[in-house]
MARVEX-585379 format. One record per atom (N, C-alpha, C, CB): residue number from 1; atom name; x, y, z. Coordinates in nm, 3 decimals, padded with zeros to 5 digits, always signed. Glycine has a CB too. Layout:
N
- NUM_CA_X_Y_Z
...
REM end
This chain:
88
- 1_N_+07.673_+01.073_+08.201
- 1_CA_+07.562_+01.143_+08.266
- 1_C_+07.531_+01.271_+08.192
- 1_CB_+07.596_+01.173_+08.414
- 2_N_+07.419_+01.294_+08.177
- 2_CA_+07.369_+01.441_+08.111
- 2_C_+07.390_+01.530_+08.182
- 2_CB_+07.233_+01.464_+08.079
- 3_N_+07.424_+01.650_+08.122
- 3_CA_+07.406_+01.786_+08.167
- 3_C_+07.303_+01.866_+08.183
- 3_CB_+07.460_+01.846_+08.111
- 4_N_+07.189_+01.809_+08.117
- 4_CA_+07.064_+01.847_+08.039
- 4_C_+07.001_+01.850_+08.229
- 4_CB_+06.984_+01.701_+07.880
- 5_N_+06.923_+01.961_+08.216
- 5_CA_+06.866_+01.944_+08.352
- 5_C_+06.694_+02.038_+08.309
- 5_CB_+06.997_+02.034_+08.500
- 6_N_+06.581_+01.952_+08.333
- 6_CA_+06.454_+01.981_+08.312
- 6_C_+06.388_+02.023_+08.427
- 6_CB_+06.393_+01.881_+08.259
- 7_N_+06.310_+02.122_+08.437
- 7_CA_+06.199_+02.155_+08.577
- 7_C_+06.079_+02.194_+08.508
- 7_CB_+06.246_+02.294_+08.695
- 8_N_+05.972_+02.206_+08.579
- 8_CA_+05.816_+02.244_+08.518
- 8_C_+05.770_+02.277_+08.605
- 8_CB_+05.721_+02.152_+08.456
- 9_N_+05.736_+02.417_+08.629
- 9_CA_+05.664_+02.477_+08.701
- 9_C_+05.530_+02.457_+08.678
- 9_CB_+05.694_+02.587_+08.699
- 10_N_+05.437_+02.409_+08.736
- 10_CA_+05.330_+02.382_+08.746
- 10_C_+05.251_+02.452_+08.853
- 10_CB_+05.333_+02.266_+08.750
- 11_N_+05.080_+02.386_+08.855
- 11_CA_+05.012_+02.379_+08.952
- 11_C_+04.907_+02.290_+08.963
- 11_CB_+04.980_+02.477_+08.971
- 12_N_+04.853_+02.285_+09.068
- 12_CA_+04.698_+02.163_+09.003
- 12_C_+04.634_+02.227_+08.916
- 12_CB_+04.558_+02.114_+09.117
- 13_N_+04.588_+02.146_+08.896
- 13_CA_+04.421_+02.115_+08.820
- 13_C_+04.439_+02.232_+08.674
- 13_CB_+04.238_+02.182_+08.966
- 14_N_+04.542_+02.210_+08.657
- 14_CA_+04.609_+02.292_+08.504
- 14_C_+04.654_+02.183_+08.456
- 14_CB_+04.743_+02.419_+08.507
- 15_N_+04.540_+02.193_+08.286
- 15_CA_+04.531_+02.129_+08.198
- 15_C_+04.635_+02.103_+08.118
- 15_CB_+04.454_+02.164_+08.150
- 16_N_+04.759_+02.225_+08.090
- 16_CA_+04.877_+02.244_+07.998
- 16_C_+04.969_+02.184_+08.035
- 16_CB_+04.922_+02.363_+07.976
- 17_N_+04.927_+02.209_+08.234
- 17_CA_+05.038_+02.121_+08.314
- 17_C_+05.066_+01.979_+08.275
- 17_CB_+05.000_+02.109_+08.457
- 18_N_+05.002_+01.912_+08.305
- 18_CA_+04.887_+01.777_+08.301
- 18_C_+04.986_+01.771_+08.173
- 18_CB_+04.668_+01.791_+08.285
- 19_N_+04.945_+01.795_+08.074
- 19_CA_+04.983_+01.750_+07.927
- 19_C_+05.126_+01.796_+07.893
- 19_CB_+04.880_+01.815_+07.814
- 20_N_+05.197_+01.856_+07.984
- 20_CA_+05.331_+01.889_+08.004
- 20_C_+05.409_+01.790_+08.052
- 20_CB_+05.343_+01.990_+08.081
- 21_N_+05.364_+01.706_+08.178
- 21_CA_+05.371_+01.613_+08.257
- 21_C_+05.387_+01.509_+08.182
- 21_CB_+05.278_+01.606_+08.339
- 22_N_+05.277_+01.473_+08.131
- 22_CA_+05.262_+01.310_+08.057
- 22_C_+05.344_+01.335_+07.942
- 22_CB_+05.089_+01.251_+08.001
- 23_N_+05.372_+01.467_+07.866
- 23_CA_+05.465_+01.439_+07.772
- 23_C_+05.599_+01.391_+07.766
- 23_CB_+05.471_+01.520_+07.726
- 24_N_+05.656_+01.424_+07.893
- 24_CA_+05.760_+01.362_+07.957
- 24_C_+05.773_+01.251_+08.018
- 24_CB_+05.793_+01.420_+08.024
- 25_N_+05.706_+01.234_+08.087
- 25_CA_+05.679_+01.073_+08.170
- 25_C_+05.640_+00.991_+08.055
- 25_CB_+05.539_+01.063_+08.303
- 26_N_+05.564_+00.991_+07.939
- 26_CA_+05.546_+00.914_+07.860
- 26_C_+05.702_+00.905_+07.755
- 26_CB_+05.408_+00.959_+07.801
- 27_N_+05.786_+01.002_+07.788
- 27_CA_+05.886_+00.997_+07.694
- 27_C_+06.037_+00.930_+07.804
- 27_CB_+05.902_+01.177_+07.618
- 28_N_+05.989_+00.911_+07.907
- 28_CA_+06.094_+00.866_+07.987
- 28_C_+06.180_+00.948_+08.035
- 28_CB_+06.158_+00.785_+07.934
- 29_N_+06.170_+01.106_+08.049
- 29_CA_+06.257_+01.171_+08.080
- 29_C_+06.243_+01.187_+08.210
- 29_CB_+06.267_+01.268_+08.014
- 30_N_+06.348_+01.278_+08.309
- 30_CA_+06.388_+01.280_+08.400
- 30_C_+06.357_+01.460_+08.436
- 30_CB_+06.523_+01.209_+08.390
- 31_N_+06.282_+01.470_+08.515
- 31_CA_+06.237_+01.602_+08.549
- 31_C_+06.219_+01.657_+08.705
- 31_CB_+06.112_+01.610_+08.485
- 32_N_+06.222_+01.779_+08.707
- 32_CA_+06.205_+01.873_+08.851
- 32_C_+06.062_+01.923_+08.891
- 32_CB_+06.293_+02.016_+08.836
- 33_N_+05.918_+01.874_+08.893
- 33_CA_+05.833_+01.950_+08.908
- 33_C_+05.860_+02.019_+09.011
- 33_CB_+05.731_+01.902_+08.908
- 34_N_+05.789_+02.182_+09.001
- 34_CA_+05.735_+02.292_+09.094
- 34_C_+05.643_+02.374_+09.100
- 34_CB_+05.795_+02.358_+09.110
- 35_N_+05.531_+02.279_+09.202
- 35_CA_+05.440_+02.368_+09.262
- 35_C_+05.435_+02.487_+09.298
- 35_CB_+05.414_+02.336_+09.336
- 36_N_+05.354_+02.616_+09.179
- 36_CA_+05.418_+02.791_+09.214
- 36_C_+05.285_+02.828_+09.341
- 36_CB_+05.405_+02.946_+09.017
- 37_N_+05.237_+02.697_+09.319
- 37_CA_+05.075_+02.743_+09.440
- 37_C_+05.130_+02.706_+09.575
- 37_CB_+04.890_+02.623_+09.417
- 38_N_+05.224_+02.618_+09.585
- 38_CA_+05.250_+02.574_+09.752
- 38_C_+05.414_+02.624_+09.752
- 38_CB_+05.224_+02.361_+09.796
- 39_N_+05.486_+02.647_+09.619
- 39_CA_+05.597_+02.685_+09.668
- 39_C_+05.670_+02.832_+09.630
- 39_CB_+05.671_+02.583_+09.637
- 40_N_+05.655_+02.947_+09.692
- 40_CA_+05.658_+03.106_+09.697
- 40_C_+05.777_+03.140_+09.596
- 40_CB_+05.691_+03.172_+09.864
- 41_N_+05.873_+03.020_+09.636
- 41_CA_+06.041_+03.074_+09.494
- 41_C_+06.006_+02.984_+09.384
- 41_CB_+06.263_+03.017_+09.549
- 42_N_+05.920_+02.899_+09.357
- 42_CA_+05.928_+02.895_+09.241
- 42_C_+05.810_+02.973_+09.201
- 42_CB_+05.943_+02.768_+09.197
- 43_N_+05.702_+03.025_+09.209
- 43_CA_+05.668_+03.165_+09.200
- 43_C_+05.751_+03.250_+09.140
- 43_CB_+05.649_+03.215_+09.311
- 44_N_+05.841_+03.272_+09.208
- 44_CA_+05.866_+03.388_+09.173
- 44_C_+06.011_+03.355_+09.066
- 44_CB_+05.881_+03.485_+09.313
- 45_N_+06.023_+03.261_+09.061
- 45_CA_+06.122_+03.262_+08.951
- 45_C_+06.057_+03.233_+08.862
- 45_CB_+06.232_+03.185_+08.953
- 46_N_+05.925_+03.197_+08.804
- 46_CA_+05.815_+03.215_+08.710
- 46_C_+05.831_+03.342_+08.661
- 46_CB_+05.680_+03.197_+08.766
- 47_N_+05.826_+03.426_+08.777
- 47_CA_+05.755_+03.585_+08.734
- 47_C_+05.937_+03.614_+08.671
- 47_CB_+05.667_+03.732_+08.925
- 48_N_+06.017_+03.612_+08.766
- 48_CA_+06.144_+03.609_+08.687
- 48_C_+06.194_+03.628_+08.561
- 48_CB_+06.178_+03.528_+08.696
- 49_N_+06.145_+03.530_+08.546
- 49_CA_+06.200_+03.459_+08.419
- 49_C_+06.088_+03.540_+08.302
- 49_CB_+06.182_+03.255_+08.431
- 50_N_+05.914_+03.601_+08.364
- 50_CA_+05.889_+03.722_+08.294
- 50_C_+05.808_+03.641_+08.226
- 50_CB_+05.999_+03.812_+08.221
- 51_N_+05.717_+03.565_+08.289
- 51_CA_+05.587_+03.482_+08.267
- 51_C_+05.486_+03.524_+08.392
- 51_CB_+05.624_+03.305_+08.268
- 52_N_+05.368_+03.518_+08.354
- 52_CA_+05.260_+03.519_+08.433
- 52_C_+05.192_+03.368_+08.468
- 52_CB_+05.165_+03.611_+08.364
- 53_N_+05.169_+03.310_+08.390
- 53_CA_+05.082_+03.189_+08.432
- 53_C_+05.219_+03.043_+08.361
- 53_CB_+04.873_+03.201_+08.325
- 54_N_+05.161_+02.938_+08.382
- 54_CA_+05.243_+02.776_+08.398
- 54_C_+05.114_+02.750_+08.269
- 54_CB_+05.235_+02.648_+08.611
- 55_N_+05.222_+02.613_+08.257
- 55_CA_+05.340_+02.585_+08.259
- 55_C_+05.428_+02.644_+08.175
- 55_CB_+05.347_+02.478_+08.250
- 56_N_+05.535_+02.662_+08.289
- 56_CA_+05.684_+02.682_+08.213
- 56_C_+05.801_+02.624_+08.244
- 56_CB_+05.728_+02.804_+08.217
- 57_N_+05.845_+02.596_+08.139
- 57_CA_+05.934_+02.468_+08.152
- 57_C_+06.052_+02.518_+08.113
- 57_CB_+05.894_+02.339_+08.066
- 58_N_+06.148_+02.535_+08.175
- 58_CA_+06.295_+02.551_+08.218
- 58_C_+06.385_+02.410_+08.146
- 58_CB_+06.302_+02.551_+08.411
- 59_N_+06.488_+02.409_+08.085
- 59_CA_+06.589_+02.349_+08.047
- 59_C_+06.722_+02.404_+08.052
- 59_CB_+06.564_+02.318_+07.943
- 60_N_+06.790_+02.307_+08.103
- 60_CA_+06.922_+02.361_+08.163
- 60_C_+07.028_+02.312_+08.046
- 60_CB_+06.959_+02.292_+08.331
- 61_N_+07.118_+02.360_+07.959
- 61_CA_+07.197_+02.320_+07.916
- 61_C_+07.352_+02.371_+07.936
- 61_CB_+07.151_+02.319_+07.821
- 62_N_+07.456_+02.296_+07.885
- 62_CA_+07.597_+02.329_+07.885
- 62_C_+07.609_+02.502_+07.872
- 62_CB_+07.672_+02.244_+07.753
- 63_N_+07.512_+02.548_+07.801
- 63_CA_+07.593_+02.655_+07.724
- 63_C_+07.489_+02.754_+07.755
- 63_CB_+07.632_+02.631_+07.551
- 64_N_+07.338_+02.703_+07.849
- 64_CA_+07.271_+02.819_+07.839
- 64_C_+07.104_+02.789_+07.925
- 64_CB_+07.267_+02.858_+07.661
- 65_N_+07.007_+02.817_+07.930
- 65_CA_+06.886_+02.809_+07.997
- 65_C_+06.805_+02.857_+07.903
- 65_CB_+06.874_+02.877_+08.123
- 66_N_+06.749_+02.771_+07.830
- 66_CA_+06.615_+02.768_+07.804
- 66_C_+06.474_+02.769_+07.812
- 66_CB_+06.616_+02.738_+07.788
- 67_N_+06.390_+02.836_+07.802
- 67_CA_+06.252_+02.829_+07.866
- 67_C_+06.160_+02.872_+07.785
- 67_CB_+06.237_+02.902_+07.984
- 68_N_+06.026_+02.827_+07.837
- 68_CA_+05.886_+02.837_+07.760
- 68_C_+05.821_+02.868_+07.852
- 68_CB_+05.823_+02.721_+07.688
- 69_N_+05.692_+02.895_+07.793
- 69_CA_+05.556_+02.904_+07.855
- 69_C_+05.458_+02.802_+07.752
- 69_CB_+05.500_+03.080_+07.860
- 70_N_+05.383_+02.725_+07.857
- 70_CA_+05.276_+02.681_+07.823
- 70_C_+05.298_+02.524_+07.731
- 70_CB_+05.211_+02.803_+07.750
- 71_N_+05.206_+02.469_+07.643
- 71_CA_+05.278_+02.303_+07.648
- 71_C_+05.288_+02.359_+07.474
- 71_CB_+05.148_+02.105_+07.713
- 72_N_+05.415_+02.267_+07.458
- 72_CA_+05.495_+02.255_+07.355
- 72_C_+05.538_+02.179_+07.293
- 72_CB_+05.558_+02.285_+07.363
- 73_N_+05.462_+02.071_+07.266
- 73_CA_+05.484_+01.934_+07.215
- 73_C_+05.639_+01.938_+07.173
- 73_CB_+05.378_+01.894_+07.085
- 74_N_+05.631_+02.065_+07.011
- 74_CA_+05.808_+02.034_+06.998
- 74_C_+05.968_+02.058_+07.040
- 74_CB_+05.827_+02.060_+06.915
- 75_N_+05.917_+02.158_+07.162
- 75_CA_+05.991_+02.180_+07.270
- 75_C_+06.036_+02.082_+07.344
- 75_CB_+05.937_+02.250_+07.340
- 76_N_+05.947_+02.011_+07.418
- 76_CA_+05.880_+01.919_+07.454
- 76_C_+06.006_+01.765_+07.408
- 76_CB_+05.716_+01.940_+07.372
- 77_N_+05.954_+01.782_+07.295
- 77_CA_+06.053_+01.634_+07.207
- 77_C_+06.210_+01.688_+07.214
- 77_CB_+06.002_+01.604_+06.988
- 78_N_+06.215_+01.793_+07.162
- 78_CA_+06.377_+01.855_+07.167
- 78_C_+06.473_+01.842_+07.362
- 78_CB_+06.346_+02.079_+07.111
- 79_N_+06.396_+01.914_+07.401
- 79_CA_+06.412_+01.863_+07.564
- 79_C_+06.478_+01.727_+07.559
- 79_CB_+06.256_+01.844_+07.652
- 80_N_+06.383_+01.639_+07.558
- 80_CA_+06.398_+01.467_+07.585
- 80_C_+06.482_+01.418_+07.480
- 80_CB_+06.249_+01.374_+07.577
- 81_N_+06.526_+01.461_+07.374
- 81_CA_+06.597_+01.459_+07.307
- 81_C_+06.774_+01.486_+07.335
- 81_CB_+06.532_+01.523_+07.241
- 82_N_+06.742_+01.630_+07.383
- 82_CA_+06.898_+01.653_+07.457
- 82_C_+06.971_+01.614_+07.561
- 82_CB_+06.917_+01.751_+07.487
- 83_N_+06.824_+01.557_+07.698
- 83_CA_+06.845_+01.473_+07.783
- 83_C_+06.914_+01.312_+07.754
- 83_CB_+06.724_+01.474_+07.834
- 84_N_+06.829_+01.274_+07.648
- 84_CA_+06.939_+01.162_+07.613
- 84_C_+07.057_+01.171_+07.572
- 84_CB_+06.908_+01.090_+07.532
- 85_N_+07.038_+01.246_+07.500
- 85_CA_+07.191_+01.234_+07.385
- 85_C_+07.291_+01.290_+07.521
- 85_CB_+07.196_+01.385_+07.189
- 86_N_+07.261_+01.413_+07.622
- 86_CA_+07.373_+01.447_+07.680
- 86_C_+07.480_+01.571_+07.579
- 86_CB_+07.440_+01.298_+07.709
- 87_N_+07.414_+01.601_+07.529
- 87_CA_+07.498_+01.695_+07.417
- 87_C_+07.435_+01.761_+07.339
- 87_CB_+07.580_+01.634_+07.329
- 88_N_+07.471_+01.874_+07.268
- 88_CA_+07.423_+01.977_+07.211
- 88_C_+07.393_+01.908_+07.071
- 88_CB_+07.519_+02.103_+07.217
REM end
């Protein structure tokens, strides 16, 4: 089982979202969406984390937390990448 743990803060009708989304679902990975418009803590762990606007995409690894703003194709591949393998 992976350690690798993915979330994407999102919202509707955001375009980066959208293309954040399908980059994953088209890659088979396994993810956490969060709505920052209907849900107040992931809001604010957006602002947290010291972003203003989505998507930002959170990756959880063994050794550390990773994150972005906005879509990242090669982020994106590296993510789904570590999710499979399960390892650094």
């Amino acid at each position: 089982m992976s350690d690798i743990a993915i979330d994407v803060y999102s919202r509707p009708n955001c375009m980066p979202c959208k293309m954040t989304k399908r980059a994953l679902d088209d890659a088979g990975a396994t993810y956490t969406e969060h709505d920052v418009s209907a849900d107040p803590a992931a809001a604010q762990r957006v602002r947290d984390l010291g972003y203003a606007a989505v998507p930002v995409v959170t990756v959880t690894l063994p050794d550390g937390l990773d994150h972005w703003h906005g879509y990242r194709a090669e982020k994106l591949a590296a993510a789904v990448y570590l999710e499979r393998e399960g390892q650094l």
